[in-house]
ZAMARGU-4260 file (C-alpha; in steps of 0.2 Angstrom, whole numbers, plus 5000, padded with zeros to 4 digits):
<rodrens>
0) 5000/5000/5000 | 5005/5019/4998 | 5004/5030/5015 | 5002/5049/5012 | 5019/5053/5010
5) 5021/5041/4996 | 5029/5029/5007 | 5025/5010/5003 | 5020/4997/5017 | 5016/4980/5017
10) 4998/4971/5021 | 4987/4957/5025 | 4969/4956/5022 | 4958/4943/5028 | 4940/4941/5021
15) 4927/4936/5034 | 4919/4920/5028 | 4902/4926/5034 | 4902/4947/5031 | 4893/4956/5043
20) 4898/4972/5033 | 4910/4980/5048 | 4928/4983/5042 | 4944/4983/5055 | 4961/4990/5052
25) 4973/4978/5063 | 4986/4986/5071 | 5002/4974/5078 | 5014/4976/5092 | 5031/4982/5090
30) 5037/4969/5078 | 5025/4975/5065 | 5017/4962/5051 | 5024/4946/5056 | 5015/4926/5052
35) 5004/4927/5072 | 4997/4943/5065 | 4991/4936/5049 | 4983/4924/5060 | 4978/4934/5071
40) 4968/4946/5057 | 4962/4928/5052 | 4953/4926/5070 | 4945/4943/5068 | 4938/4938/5052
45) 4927/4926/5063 | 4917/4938/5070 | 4913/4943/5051 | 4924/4959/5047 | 4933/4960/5033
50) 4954/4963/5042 | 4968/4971/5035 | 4986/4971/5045 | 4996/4984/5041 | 5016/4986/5044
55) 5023/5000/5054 | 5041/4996/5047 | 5038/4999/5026 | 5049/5014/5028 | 5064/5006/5034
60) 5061/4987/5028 | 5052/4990/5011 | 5034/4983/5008 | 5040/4963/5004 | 5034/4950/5017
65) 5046/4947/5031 | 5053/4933/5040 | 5048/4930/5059 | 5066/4936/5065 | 5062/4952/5077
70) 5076/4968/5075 | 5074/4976/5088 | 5085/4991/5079 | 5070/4991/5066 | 5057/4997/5082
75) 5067/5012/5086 | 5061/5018/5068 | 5043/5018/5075 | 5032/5035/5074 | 5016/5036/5081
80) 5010/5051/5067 | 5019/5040/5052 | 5007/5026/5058 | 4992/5038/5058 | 4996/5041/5038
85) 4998/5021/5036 | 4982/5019/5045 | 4973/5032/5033 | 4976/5025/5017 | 4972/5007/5025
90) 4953/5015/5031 | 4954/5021/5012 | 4958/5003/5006 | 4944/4998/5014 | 4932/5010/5011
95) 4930/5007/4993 | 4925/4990/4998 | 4909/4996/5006 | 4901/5008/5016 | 4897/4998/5033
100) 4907/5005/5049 | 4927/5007/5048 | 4936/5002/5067 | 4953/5001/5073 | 4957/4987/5086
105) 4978/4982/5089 | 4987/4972/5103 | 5001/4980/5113 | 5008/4997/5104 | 4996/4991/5090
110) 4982/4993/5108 | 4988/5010/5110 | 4991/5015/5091 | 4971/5010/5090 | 4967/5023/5103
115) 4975/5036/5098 | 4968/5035/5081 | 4951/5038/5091 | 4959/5056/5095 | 4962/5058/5076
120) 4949/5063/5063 | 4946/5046/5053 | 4929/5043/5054 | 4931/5028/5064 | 4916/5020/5071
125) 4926/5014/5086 | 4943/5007/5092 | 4950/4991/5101 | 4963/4993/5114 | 4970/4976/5119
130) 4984/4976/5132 | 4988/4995/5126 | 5007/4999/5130 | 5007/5019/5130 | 5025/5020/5136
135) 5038/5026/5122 | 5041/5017/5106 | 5054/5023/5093 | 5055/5041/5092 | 5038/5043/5100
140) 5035/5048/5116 | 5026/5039/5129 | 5006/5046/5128 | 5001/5056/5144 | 4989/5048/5154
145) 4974/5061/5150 | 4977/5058/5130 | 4960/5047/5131 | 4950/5064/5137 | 4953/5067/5116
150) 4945/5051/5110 | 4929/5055/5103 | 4923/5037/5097 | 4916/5022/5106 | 4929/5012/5115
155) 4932/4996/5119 | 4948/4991/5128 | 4952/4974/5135 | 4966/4971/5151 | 4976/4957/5157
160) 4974/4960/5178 | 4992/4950/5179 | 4998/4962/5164 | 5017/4965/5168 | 5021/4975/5155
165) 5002/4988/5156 | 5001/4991/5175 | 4986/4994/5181 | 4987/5012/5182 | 4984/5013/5163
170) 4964/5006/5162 | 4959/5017/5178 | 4966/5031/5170 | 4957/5029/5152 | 4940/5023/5159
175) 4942/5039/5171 | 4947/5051/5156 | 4932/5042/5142 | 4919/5044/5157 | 4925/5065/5162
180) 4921/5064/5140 | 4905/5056/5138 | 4913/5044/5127 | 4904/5029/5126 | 4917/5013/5133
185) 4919/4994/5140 | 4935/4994/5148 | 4935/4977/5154 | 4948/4970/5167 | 4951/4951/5167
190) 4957/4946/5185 | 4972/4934/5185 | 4977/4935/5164 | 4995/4939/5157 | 5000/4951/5143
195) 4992/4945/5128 | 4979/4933/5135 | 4967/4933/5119 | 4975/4924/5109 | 4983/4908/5119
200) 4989/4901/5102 | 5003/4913/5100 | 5003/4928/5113 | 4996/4919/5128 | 5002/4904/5142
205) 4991/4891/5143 | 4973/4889/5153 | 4971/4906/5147 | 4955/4901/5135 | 4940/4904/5146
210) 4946/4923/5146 | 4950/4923/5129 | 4934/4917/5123 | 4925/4931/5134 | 4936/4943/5125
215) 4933/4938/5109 | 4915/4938/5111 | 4916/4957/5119 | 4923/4961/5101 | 4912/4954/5091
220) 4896/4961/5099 | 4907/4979/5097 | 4911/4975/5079 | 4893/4975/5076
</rodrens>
């Protein structure tokens, strides 16, 4: 695909086997488009959007599929406004498909990357933020806590209680910040569930399915 600036990323799309006519933009942690996100947009096809993974790393890695070896050196290219012009010219991708509702959903940075697209004007009909890490990453800075005062689209965030790398801190302040807005949000805490819980296959430990399949339900009523 071609961002704003003329840049070219790579991306996945997943067709939804049963279309509900929702669209979803994926956004993936700091490794960027790697084989557990194509199967990851895979899973979201089930609940019957059409998916489209994009790569944060086109800039520095060129658009051509990449192996499963994570660079750390790549991350530090990472920038939160570059990923803003990525993720508009997926949302245009996507609406030439249709014109049911567009959302944003990621896992990690890719949480946190989703929300902040609710601050932007994209015409989003909501966001997913699982496990959002809003520390630093690359050359952007880590978000301030009241950033989700700015999100002006339904919100759906979903936390790990046993989360080492989100502390706690992080969904008390954005269910305090979307409530003092009037923005509509679920912010759902799962007692007990490590960093990456939804999706035992690859993010997750094992025994973490009940939690997961909660999760997955909670996105799928959201989706539609």
């Amino acid at each position: 695909m071609t961002s704003a600036d003329g840049s070219c990323f790579g991306a996945y799309l997943a067709r939804a086997d049963e279309p509900t006519g929702a669209r979803l933009v994926l956004l993936p942690d700091v490794a960027g488009l790697r084989s557990p996100f194509r199967d990851l947009a895979r899973r979201f096809a089930r609940t019957g959007a059409d998916v489209l993974v994009i790569d944060y790393y086109g800039r520095a890695l060129g658009p051509a599929a990449r192996d499963e070896e994570y660079d750390p050196t790549v991350s530090e290219t990472f920038d939160r406004e570059l990923m803003l012009a990525d993720l508009t010219a997926a949302l245009a991708y996507l609406r030439e498909t249709g014109d049911g509702p567009v959302y944003a959903a990621g896992f990690c940075i890719g949480g946190t990357n989703a929300l902040y697209a609710g601050t932007a004007d994209l015409g989003l009909a909501g966001v997913i933020g699982i496990c959002p890490y809003v520390g630093q990453v690359g050359v952007s800075p880590a978000l301030p806590e009241d950033f989700a005062s700015r999100i002006r689209v339904p919100v759906l965030g979903l936390f790990g209680g046993a989360d080492t790398e989100v502390p706690d801190t992080v969904h008390k302040a954005l269910a305090t910040h979307l409530a003092a807005a009037n923005t509509p949000h679920d912010i759902v805490v799962f007692p007990g569930q490590p960093h990456g819980f939804i999706e035992w296959d690859h993010f997750g430990r094992a025994g973490h399915a009940e939690a997961a399949a909660e999760a997955w339900a909670r996105i799928t009523a959201f989706l539609r």
